[in-house]
Every structure is written in C-alpha cells, then in structure tokens.
VONUVO-586930 format. One record per residue (C-alpha): residue in three letters; x, y, z. Coordinates in steps of 0.001 Angstrom, whole numbers, padded with zeros to 6 digits, always signed. Layout:
% VONUVO-586930
ALAXYZ/...
END
This chain:
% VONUVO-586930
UNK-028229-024350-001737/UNK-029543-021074-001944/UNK-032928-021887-000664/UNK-031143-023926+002041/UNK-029316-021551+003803/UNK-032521-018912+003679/UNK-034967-022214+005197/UNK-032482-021986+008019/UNK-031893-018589+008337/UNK-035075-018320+009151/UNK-035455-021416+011160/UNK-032043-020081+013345/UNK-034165-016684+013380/UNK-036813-018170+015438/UNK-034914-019892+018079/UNK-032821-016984+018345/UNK-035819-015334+019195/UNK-037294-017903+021546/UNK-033861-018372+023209/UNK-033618-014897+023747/UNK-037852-014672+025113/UNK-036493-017765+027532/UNK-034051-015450+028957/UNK-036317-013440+031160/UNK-036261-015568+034090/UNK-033555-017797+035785/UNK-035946-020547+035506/UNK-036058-021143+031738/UNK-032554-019414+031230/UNK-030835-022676+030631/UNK-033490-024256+027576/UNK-032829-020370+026389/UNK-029519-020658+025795/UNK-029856-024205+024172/UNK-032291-023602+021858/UNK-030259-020420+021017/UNK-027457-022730+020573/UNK-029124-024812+018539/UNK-030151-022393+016289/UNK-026201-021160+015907/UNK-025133-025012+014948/UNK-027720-024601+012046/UNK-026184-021714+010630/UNK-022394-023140+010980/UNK-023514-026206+009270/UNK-024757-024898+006259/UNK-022164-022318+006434/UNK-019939-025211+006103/UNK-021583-027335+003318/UNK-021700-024181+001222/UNK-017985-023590+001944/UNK-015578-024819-001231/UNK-013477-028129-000363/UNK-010413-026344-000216/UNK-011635-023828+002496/UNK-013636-026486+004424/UNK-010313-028058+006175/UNK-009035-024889+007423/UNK-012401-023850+008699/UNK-013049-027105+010412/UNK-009885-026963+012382/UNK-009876-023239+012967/UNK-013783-024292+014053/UNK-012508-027140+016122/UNK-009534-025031+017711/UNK-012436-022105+018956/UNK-014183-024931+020449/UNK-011861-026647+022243/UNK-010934-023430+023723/UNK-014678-022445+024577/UNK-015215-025269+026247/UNK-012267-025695+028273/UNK-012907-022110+029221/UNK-016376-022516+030114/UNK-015934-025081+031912/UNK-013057-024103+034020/UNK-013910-020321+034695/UNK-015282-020162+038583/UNK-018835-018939+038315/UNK-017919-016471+040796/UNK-015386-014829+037631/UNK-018352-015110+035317/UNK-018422-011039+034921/UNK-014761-011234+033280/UNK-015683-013666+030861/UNK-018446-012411+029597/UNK-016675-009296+029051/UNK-014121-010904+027070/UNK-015882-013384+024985/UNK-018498-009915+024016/UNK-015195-008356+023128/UNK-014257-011530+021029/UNK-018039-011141+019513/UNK-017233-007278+018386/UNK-013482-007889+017444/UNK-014882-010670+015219/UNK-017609-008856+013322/UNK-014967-005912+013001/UNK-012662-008313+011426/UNK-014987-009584+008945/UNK-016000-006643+007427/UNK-012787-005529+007038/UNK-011638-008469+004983/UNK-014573-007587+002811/UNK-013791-004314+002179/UNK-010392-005351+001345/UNK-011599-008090-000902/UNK-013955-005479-002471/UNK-011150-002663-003084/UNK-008011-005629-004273/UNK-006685-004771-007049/UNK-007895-001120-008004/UNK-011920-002271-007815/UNK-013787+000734-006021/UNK-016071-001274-003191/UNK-019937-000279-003828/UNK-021503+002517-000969/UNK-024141-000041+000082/UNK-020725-002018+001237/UNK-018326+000172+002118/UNK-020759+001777+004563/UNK-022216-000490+006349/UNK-018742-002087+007131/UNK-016559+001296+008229/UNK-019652+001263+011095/UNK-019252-002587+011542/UNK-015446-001976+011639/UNK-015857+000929+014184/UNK-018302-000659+016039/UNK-016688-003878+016577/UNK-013623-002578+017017/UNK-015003+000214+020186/UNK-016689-003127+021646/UNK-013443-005129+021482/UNK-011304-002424+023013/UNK-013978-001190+025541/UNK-014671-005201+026621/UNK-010625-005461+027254/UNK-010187-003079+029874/UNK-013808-004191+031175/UNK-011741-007952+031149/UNK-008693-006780+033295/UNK-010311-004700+035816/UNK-013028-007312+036881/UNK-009834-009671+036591/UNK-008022-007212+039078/UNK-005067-007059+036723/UNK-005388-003553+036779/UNK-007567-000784+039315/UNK-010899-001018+039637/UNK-011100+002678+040287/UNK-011450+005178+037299/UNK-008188+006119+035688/UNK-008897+009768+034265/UNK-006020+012807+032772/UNK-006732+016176+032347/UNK-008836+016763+029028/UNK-010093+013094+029017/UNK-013171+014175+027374/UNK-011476+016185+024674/UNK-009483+013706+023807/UNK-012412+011117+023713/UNK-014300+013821+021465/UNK-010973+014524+019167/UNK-010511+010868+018402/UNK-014160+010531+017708/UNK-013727+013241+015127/UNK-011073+011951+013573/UNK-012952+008099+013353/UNK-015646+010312+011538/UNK-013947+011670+009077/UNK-011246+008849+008298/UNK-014578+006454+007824/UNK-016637+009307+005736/UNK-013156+009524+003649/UNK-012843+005763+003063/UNK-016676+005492+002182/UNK-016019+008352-000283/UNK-012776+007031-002622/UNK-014404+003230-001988/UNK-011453+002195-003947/UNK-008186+000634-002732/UNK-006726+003846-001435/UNK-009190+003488+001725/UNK-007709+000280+002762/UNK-005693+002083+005025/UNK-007970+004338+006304/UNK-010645+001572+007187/UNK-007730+000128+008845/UNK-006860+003456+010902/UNK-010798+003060+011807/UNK-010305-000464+013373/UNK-007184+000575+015672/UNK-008816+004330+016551/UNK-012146+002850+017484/UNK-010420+000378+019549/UNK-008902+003009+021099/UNK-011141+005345+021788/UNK-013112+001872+023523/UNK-010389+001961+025830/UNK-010165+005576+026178/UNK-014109+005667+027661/UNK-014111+002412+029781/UNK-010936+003421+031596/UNK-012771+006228+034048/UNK-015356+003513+034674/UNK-015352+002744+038044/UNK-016201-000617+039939/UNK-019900+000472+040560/UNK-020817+001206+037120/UNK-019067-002338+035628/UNK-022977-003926+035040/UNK-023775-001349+032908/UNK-020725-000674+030740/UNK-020863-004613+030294/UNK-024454-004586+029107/UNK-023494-001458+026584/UNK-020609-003192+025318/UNK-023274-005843+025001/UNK-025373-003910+023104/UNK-022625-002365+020674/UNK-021667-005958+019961/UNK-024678-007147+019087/UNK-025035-003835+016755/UNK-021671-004580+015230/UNK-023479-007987+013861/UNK-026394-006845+012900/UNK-024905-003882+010533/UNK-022382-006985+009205/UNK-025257-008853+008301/UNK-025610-006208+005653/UNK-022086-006221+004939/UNK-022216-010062+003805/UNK-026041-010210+002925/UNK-027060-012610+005902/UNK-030626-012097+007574/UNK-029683-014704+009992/UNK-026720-011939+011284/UNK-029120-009448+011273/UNK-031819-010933+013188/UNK-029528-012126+016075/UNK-027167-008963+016114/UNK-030273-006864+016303/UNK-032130-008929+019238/UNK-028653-008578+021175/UNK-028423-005020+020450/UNK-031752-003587+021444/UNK-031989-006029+024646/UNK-028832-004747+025844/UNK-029852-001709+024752/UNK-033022-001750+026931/UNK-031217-003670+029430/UNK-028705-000943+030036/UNK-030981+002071+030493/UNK-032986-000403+033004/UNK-029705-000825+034666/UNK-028757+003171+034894/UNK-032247+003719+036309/UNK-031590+001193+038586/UNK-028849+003542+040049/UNK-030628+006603+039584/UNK-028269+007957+036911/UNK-027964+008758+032881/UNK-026077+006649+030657/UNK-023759+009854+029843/UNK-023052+010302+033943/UNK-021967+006307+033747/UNK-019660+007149+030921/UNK-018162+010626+031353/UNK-018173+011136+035415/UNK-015656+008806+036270/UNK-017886+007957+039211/UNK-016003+005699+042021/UNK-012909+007531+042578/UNK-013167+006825+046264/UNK-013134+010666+046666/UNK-016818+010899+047413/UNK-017448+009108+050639/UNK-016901+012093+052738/UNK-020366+013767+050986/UNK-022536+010968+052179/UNK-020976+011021+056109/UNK-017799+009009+057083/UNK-019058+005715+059000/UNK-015988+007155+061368/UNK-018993+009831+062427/UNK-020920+006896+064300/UNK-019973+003999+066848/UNK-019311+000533+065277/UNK-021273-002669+067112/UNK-019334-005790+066298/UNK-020392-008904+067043/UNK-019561-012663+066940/UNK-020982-015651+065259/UNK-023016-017346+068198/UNK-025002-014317+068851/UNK-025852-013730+065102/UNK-026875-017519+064947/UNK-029331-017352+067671/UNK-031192-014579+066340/UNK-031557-016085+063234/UNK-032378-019274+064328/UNK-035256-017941+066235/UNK-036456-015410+063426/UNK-039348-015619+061247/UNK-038288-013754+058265/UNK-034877-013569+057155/UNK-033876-011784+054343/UNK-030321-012322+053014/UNK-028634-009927+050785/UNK-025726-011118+049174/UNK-023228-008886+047036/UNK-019571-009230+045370/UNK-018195-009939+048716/UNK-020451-013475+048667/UNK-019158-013617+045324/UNK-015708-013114+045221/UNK-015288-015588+049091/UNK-017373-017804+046745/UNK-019130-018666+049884/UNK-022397-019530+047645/UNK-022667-023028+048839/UNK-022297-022145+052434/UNK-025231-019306+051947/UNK-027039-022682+050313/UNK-026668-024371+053594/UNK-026915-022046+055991/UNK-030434-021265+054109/UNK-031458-025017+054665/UNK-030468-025041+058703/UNK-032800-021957+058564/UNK-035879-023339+056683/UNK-035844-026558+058459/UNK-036214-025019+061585/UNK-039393-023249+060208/UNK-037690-019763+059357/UNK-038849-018104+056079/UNK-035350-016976+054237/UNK-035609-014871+051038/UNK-032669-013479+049131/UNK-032772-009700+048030/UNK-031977-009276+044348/UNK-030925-005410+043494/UNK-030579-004622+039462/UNK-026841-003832+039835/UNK-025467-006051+042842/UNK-021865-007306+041236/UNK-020376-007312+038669/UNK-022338-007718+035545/UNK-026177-007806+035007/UNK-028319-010829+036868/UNK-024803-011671+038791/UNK-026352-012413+041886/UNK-029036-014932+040277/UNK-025850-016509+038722/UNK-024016-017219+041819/UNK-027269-018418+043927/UNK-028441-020282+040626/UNK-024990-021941+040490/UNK-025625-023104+044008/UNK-029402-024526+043377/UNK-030987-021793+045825/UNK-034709-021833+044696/UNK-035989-019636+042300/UNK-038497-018770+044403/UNK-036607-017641+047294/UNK-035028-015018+045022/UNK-037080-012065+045320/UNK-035944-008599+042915/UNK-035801-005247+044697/UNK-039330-003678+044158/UNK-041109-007083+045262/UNK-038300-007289+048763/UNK-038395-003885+050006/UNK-041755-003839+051071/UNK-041299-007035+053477/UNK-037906-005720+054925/UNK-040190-003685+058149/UNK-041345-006974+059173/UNK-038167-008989+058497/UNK-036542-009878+062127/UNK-033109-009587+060372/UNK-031817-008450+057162/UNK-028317-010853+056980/UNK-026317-008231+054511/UNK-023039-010951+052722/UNK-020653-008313+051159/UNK-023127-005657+049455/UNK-022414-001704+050318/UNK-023755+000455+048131/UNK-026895-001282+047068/UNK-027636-001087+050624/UNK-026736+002381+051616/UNK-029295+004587+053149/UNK-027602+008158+052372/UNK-028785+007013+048753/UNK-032584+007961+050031/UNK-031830+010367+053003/UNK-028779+012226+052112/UNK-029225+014914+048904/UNK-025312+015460+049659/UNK-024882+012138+048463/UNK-023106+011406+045498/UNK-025578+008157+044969/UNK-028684+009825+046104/UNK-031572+009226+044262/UNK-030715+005537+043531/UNK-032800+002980+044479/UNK-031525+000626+047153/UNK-032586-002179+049198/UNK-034223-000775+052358/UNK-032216-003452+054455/UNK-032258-000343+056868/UNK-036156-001114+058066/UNK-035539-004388+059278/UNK-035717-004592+063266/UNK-032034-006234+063158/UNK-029147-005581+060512/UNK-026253-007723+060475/UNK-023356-007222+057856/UNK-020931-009662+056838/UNK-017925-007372+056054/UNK-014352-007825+056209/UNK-013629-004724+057342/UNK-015305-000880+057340/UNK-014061+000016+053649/UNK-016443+001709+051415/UNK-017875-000315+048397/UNK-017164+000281+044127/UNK-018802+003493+044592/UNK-016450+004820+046622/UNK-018952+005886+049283/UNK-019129+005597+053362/UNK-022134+003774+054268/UNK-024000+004752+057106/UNK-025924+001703+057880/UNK-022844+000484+059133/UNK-022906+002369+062379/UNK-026742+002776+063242/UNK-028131+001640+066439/UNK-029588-001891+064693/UNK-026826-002835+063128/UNK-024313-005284+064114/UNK-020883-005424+062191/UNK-019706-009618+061744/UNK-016250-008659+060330/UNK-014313-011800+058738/UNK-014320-013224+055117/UNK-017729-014226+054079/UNK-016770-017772+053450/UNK-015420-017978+056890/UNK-018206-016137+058350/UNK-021028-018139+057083/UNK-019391-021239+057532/UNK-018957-019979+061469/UNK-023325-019812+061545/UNK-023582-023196+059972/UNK-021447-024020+063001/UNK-023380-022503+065314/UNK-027045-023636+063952/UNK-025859-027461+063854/UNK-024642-027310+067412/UNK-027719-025799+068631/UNK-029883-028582+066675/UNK-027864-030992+068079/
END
C-alpha cells in the first residue's frame, strides 16, 4: 500500500504540475484545471483505500456532502461573482490545512505524550498560516459580496495592534513548540483563533482597488499552509501542490503590485481607497462633462477601423458580457477590427476580465494584455471604455500629486475618440477623480452598462437594416 500511495504521489505531482504550466493562458486554462483535477481524484482514492473500514463511511459521506456542495456552488455562482468565491473556497483551503494540523498535534500531545519538534513545528506555522488565510479570505468574501464596505475600515493604532498580536502569535507558537506536551494544546489553539484574527485585522483597511492582490496573497499563504502540512502528515503529494500554489501566487502577487506601481507593504498597511484622495489627482468637477447618446456613439463605431474596448467591474457587475459579445460581432462583420484591453488588475481578482469575456466565448485572440494594447491605442478611432476608472486614469502618468501615479494604465487617453460607459461621474475603488472624464475627446454615455450596450446593438442593427 505503501508503494501505492508514493506511485501516485508522484503521478498526482506531475499533473499538478502540468495543470498548473496549462494555466498561463486562457486558452489551455480549462485542460489545466482537469488534469489538475485529475491528479486530486488520485490522491482521494488511495487516501480512501488506505483508510480503515470503520473510518471509510464517515469519510465517504463527509466526501460526498463537500461535493454536493461544490458543485451546486460552482455551478450556480454568476461568473460575474467569481472574485467572492474564490476568496472563500482559498479561505476553506487555509482553514482546512489549519485544522488538520491541529488535530495532529492534539493526537500527538493526548494523554501526557510530548509531540516530537519536527511535528510540533511545522504545524504551529501550518496552524497560523491557515488560520491568517481563512480569516484574511472572510473579510476578502464579504466585501466583494458587498455585505460589508468596500472602502478600508482603519482605528487609530491599527498597525500596533496588527504588530502586538503578531507578537503575541510568536511567542504563544515558540511556547507550544517548546513544552510539545499536552499543556500546549491550548496554546496551539490560541494560535488558530489569533492568526485568524490578526487575518482579519490586515484585510480590513484593504480597499476595493487593491482586492486582486490581497486575493492572490491569501492565495499564496494558502497554498504555503499545505505545503508546510505536508510535513506535518509526511505527504510529498501536499507538499508538491501547496508549494506550486504558494510560489505562483507568490510571483503572481508581486506581478500584480507592479502592475499598480506599488509595494506589497503599501497594499497592506496604507489603507489605500479611502475615497479621500481624489482631490490630489484634480476633481473631474475642474473640467466640462460631454455627454452623449447611443446613436451618435454607434455611428462612430460603426464606421471605425480600430476599436478597442476596455471593459472593467462595471461590465462585470451589469453582467453585460454577452451584450459586449454581440455588439463585438455587429462590429467585425461590418469589417471593424475590435480588440479588448486587458490591464493586470481590472476587477476584482487576478485574470477577472479574461473570466468574464472567456465566459462569453470572446476570442482569445481579440484579448490583447496591457503592454501589447497600449501601443495601438494612437491609431485606434475609439477607445469604447465599459465601467473601468482607475486602470484608465491619466493623472496615474501625468500627475506626481497623484496618489496612483506611477502605475501603469491603459493609455485609452491617445485614442482620437474616448467614449465611457459610466453610470454616473463617481470615482472608481481607488478612490480617485479621473480626468479623462472631462477632456476635450471624451464623450460621457451615462446609463448601466447592460442597458447601454444593449442601446448600440440597437443602433448597429437598425443601421444594417
């Protein structure tokens, strides 16, 4: 059996690994996650075979139970509230690896045994781990969920607080690794409720605009929280796909920060999107507004050559992905090249954007990331902006004053015409005015996206007709 279960630990290893390689690009994303899959049914079933007969029952209904309630979730959950369940079923992920090395060091320290350092250790940092992930990945949950603000919640002394609890984790978790006997139970336990505390303690002053990347750290802590419990209960297969999570969501999130220009330590301790900042980067009140209606915006872009679209969470949360889908096809058939802008942090979570589009079958190859797109948007007739602000903003390159300056956006600003689909002139997650809004090119189509793209389908058909 032995031999078993190390064959397909190694076996699971390699599709992990493939799955994960597969991942790169929204084309093979989907056999990714299957063979990935795949490679997690191995492991269950000879987890299961090697399981007594009196354990199996339980474990197959508990098993069954989980499942039923994946799927039903899965399969329900809008794609367009894809953000919030990923951020809950990575705080599920840490919460579970957190729970399982605690029941080891409890099984390890029951009745008066002392539980070995090469245990004990690597499960207080599973436990703490896990348990930051789980707490951190709730209050990710209910503020992409809009059961609570969006906007950072901060106190006076937020970060001495922070640094006080961490202290204390420390030195509970040293103490418990010291006695290693049963005395530590409750120490390991205080370990598991402070560290998912102190998760909720530093994702609480996260504002809107930094959710991708506190979701990819999270991420990356998860898959951390596995690895180390792969030491905790001797299993390489654990290891392997804990540490593949953890260092590309480690890589992914300081890819993400760079994206907007900013540390890791400014996305966690600046509380950035307060909504006091907009005055720094101009009011849009400072210029004059030029509204327009649907007809006008559907001539110009029936009689463009190159249209790029830039959709953001205002596409995503009208859902209007289907009408972007068709209003793209009305456009291409009448000889128009249409390309989607793509920027690192547009949404809610990491690749959001190539979720939503992907969900509504928009070509891969019309999907174009940020560095390839900004060089074509000076000879793009019009840049058609669906609910994106900050990625978009302009003060971000012109304005040092700016509390985003420095980050790279999409230069939707170079294109000869800017429309923006906006429901009204309120600043984005960051909290920040944007002054594309009122320049001389841009036109302002205020109205819910949905509505508003469904108003150009409108228009095109009638003038095809």
């Amino acid at each position: 059996m032995v031999e078993l279960r190390e064959a397909v630990d190694i076996v699971a290893a390699v599709l992990y690994i493939v799955g994960v390689m597969r991942l790169r690009t929204p084309a093979t994303a989907r056999s990714g996650n299957l063979i990935a899959a795949v490679g997690m049914v191995l492991v269950l079933a000879v987890t299961w075979i090697g399981q007594p007969a009196s354990n199996l029952l339980l474990i197959v209904i508990v098993a069954a139970a989980g499942a039923a309630v994946g799927i039903w979730a899965g399969r329900g959950v809008a794609v367009t509230a894809m953000p919030q369940m990923v951020a809950l079923l990575n705080g599920m992920g840490g919460g579970a690896a957190a729970l399982v090395a605690l029941e080891q060091v409890l099984a390890a320290t029951a009745g008066g045994a002392g539980a070995p350092v090469g245990l004990s250790l690597p499960a207080v940092f599973t436990v703490l781990c896990g348990a930051f992930s789980l707490g951190g990945s709730a209050i990710a949950f209910l503020k992409l969920q809009e059961l609570m603000t969006g906007r950072p919640i901060t106190f006076g002394g937020q970060h001495v607080v922070n640094a006080l609890v961490l202290l204390v984790l420390a030195v509970a978790g040293v103490w418990a690794i010291a006695l290693g006997t049963g005395a530590a139970d409750g120490l390991v336990v205080a370990v598991a409720v402070g560290g998912a505390l102190l998760g909720v303690l530093v994702v609480l002053p996260v504002g809107g605009a930094d959710m991708p990347v506190i979701i990819s750290l999270l991420n990356a802590l998860t898959g951390l929280a596995v690895a180390i419990s792969g030491f905790v209960l001797s299993s390489a297969v654990l290891i392997v796909a804990g540490a593949l999570v953890g260092a590309s969501g480690f890589i992914l999130t300081q890819l993400m920060a760079k994206a907007m220009h900013r540390s890791i330590g400014n996305v966690l301790f600046a509380g950035f999107g307060g909504g006091s900042q907009g005055a720094a980067a101009g009011s849009a009140a400072e210029g004059t507004v030029h509204p327009t209606q649907a007809d006008e915006v559907a001539m110009m872009l029936a009689y463009a050559q190159l249209v790029v679209i830039v959709p953001g969470s205002g596409l995503a949360v009208a859902r209007a992905q289907q009408e972007v889908r068709e209003l793209m096809d009305l456009l291409v058939a009448r000889g128009v090249d249409v390309r989607f802008a793509i920027h690192p942090v547009a949404g809610r979570m990491p690749g959001h954007m190539n979720v939503i589009l992907a969900e509504a079958n928009v070509p891969y190859d019309r999907l174009y990331e940020m560095e390839r797109i900004n060089s074509d948007f000076p000879r793009a007739d019009v840049a058609l902006v669906i609910g994106a602000n900050d990625v978009t903003n302009p003060a971000a390159r012109n304005d040092p004053g700016s509390p985003i300056y420095g980050m790279p956006i999409l230069d939707v600003d170079k294109a000869h015409t800017v429309v923006v689909c906006k429901r009204s002139m309120a600043s984005g997650f960051a909290g920040v005015d944007n002054p594309l809004f009122t320049m001389d090119k841009t036109l302002m189509l205020f109205g819910d996206a949905r509505a508003t793209v469904l108003a150009l389908i409108g228009q095109l058909k009638e003038m095809a007709a």
